[in-house]
C-alpha positions in Angstrom: 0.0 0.0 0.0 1.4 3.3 -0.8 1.1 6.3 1.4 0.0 9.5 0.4 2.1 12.0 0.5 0.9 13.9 3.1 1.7 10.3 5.6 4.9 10.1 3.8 6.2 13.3 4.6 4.7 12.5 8.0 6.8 8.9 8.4 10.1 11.0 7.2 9.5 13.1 10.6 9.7 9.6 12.7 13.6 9.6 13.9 15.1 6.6 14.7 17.2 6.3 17.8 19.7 2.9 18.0 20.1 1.3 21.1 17.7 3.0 23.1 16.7 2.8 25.6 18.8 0.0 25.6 21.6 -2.3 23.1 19.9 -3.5 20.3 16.7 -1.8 20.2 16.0 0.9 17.6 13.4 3.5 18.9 11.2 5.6 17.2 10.9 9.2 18.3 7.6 10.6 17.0 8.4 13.9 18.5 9.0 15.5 15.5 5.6 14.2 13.9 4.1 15.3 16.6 5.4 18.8 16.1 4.6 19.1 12.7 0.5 20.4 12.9 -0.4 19.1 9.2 1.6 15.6 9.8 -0.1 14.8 13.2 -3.4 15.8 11.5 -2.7 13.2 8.5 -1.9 10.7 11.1 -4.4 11.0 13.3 -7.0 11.1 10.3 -5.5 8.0 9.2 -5.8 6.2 12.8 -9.1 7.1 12.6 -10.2 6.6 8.8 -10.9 3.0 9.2 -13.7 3.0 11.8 -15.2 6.4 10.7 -18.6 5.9 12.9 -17.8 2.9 14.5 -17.0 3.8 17.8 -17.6 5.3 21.0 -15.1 5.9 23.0 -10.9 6.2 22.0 -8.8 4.0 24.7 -5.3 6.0 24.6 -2.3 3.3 26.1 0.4 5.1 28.4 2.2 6.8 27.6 2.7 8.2 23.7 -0.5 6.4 23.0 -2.4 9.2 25.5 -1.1 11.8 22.7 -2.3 10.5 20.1 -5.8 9.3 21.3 -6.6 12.6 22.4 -6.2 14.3 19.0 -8.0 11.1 17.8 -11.1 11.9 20.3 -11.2 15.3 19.8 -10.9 14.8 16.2 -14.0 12.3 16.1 -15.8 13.8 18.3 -15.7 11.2 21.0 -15.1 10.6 24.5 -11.2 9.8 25.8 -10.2 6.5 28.0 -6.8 6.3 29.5 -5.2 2.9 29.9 -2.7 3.1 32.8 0.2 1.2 33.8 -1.1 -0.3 36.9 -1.2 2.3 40.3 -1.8 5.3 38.2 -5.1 6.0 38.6 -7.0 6.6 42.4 -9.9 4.4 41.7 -9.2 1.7 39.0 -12.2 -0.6 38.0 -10.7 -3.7 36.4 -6.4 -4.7 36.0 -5.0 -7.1 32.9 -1.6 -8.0 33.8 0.7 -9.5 30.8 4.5 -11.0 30.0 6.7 -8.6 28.7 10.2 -9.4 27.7 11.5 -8.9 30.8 8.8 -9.4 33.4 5.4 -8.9 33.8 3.7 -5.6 33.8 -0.4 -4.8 34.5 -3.0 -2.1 33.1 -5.5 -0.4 34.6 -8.8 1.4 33.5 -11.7 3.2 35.2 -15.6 1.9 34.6 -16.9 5.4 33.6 -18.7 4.1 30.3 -22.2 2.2 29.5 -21.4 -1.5 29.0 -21.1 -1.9 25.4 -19.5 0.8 25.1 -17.6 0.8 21.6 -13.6 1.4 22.2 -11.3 2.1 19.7 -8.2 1.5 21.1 -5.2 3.5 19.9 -0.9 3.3 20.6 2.0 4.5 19.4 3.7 1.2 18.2 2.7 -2.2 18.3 6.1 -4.2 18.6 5.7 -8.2 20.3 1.5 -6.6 21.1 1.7 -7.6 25.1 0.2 -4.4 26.0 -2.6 -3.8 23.4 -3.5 -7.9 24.1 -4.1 -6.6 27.6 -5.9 -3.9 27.0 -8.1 -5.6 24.7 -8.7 -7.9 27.5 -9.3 -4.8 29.9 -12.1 -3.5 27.9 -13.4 -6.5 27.7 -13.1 -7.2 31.2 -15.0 -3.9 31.7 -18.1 -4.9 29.5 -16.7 -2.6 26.8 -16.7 -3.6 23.1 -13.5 -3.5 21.3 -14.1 -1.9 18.1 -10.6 -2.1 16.6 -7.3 -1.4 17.6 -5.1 1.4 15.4 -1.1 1.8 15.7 0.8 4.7 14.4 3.8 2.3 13.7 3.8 -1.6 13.4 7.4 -3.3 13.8 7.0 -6.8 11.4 8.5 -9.9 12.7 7.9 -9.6 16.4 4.2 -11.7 16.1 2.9 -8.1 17.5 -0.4 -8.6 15.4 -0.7 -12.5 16.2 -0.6 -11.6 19.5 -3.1 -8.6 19.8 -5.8 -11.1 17.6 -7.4 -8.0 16.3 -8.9 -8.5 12.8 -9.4 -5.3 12.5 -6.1 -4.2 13.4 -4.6 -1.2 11.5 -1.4 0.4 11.4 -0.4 3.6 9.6 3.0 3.0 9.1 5.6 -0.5 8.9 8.8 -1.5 9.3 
């Protein structure tokens, strides 16, 4: 799929860090993307595009995900869920803990929505997908329906997307 150019000028913006923030893993700083008012607009429209009407509610992930979610609520017109790492929030209604690579870590959300509530959730990258799995199960957990799931970046080869089982998954830009 080629991007337009208004995503591709937006991807250029994406720096690339090596070994951070530690050896052997490349990060990607979307600071600069973020600082750029027309690329975060074509990204967040392309977060969104895909389930234009189809939700409720956006579930921002801590912690670059929260930035991105909000510009994708307030672009949509819809309501704002964090997803915290777990002792974050003072009154947290349900907890998913998962593996990562080098322990275990948990989520957290509030119950301030209807059940069935439709949820798109939203992060900045989906890498080995331990954290959005979670989160899925969190809204779920919370009687929330998970209406897709939509990445700014998606790294291939780390079974990111076989892990988060989303269908509907959509990323805006690979690697």
């Amino acid at each position: 799929m080629s991007l337009s150019p208004e995503l591709a000028r937006a991807e250029a913006l994406i720096r690339e860090i090596a070994n951070y923030p530690s050896p052997g893993v490349l990060f990607r700083d979307i600071t600069p993307l973020l600082g750029d008012a027309a690329a975060l607009r074509a990204t967040v429209d392309a977060l969104i595009e895909p389930f234009s009407g189809a939700f409720d509610v956006v579930a921002g992930l801590e912690a670059r995900g929260f930035l991105l979610a909000s510009a994708a609520a307030y672009a949509s017109g819809t309501a704002l869920m964090p997803v915290r790492k777990a002792g974050k929030l003072p009154r947290p209604a349900a907890s998913v803990g998962y593996q990562l690579e080098y322990g275990t870590a948990e989520v957290e959300a509030h119950d301030d929505f209807a059940p069935g509530t439709r949820v798109l959730l939203i992060d900045d990258v989906l890498a080995t997908g331990g954290t959005l799995a979670a989160a899925h199960e969190l809204i779920e957990r919370l009687g929330y329906v998970a209406a897709g799931t939509s990445v700014l970046f998606e790294i291939d080869g780390l079974g990111g997307r076989e892990t988060v089982g989303d269908a509907a998954l959509h990323t805006v830009f690979r690697s």
